[in-house]
Each structure stands twice: as C-alpha cells, then as structure tokens.
C-alpha beads as a LAMMPS data file, in Angstrom:
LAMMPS data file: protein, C-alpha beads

93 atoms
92 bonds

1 atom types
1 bond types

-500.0 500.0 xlo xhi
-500.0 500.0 ylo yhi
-500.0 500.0 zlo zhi

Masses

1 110.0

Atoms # bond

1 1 1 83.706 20.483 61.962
2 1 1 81.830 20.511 58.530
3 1 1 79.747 17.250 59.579
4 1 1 78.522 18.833 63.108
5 1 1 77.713 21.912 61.383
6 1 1 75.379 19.872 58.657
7 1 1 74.239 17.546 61.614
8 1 1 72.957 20.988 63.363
9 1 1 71.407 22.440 60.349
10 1 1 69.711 18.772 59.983
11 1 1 68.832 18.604 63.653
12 1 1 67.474 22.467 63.390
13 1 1 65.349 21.491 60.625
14 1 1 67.420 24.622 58.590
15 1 1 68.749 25.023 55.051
16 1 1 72.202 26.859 55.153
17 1 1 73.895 28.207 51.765
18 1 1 77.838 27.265 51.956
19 1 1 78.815 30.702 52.684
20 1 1 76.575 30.397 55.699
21 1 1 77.993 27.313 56.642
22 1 1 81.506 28.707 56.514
23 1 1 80.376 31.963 58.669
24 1 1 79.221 29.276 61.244
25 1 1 82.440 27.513 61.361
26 1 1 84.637 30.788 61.484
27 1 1 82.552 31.780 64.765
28 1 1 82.599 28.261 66.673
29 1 1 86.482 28.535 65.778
30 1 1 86.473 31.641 67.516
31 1 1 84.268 30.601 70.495
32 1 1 86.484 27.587 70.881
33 1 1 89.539 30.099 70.813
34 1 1 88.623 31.992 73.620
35 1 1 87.471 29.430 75.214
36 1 1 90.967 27.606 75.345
37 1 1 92.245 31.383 76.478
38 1 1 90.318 31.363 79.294
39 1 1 91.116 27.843 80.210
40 1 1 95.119 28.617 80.135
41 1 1 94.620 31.594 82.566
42 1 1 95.776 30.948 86.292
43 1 1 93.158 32.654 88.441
44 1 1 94.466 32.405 92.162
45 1 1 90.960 33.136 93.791
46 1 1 87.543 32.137 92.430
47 1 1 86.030 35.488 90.533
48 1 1 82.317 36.054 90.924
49 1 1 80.525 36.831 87.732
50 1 1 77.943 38.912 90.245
51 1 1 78.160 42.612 89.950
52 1 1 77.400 43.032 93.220
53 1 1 78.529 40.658 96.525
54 1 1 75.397 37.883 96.949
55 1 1 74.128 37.802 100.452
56 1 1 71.649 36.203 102.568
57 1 1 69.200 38.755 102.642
58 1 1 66.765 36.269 104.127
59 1 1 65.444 36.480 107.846
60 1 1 65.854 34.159 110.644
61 1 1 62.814 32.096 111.373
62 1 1 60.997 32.549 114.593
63 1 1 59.827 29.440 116.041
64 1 1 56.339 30.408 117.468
65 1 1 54.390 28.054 119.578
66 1 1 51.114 26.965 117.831
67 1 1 47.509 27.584 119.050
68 1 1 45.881 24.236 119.616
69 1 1 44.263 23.486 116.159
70 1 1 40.624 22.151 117.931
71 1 1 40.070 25.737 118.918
72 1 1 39.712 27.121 116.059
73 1 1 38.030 24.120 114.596
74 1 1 35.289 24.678 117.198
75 1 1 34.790 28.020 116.097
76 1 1 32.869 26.617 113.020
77 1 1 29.179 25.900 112.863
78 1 1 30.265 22.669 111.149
79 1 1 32.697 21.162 113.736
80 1 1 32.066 17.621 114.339
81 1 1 34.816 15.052 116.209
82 1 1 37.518 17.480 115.420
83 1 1 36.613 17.912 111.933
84 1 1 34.807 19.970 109.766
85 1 1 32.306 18.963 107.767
86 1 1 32.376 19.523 104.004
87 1 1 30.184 19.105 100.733
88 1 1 29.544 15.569 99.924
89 1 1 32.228 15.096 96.716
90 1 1 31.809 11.115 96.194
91 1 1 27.844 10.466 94.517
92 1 1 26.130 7.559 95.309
93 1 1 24.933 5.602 92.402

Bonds

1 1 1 2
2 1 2 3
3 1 3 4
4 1 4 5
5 1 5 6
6 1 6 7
7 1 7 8
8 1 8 9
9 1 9 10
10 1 10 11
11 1 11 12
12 1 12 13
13 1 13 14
14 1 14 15
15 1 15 16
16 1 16 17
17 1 17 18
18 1 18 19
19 1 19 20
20 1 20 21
21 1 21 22
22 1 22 23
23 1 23 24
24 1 24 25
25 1 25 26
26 1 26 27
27 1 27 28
28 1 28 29
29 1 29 30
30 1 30 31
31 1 31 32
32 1 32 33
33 1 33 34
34 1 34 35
35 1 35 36
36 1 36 37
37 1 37 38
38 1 38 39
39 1 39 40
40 1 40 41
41 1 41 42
42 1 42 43
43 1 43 44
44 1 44 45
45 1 45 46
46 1 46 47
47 1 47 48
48 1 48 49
49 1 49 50
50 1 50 51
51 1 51 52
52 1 52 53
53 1 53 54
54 1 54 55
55 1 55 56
56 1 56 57
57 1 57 58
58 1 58 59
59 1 59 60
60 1 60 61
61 1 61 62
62 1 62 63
63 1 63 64
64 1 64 65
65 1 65 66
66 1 66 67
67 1 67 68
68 1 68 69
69 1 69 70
70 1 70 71
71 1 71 72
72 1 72 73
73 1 73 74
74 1 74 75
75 1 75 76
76 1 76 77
77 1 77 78
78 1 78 79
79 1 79 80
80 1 80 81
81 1 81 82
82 1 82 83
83 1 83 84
84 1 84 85
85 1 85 86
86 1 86 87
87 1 87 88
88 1 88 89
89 1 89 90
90 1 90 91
91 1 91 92
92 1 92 93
C-alpha cells in the first residue's frame, strides 16, 4: 500500500508529510473494508440507488406527413431549380 500511496502523491504532483501518508492509508483501508462488506451481502432483487422510481416521462412521437419542401422554397425571392440562392462564399482569384 505504501508504494501506491507515494506513486499517487508522485502522480498528483503533491508533497505528503508521513503522518499524512499514514491518514491516507488508514482511510483506503477503510474504503476497501466496506467495500468487501458490501460485496459479501446477498441482495435478492437489484436496489435502485434513485430516490424516486425513473420513468419514461418522454412522449410518443407523432409521425406527421411533410409539406412538399419546393413549396416553401418557392416562397423565396431567391428560388432557382429548387434551390435557393446564397452569398457567393468561394473568391475567385
């Protein structure tokens, strides 16, 4: 455990006294405890870590039929062959 700790502090570009180093290794201990507690318990159903029960709260799409796209292209002043015509982007040199 002592050479992850002092391959963390390297990694974290830190500078931890001993006693600090110690603290550290007393509370990964204890992570690592509870950790293997929780792994030995036998849960019978899956438990949610949601306080409240997730739902779809999303709506059904609606499949609409589309208005024919030259239409509204022909409402602009700048409709030519099914296009509109923009600002020239490309200069010639």
């Amino acid at each position: 455990m002592k050479e992850e700790i002092e391959y963390f502090e390297r990694l974290s570009a830190l500078f931890l006294s001993k006693n600090e180093k110690e603290i550290i290794k007393r509370d990964i201990e204890e992570i690592f405890r509870a950790f293997e507690f929780l792994s030995s318990l036998k849960i019978e159903k899956p438990v949610s870590l949601h306080a409240v029960e997730i739902k779809n709260v999303l709506r059904e799409d609606k499949v609409k039929k589309n208005k024919d796209a030259v239409d509204f292209l022909k409402k602009s002043r700048l409709y030519k062959d099914r296009y509109i015509l923009g600002p020239k982007t490309v200069l010639e040199e």
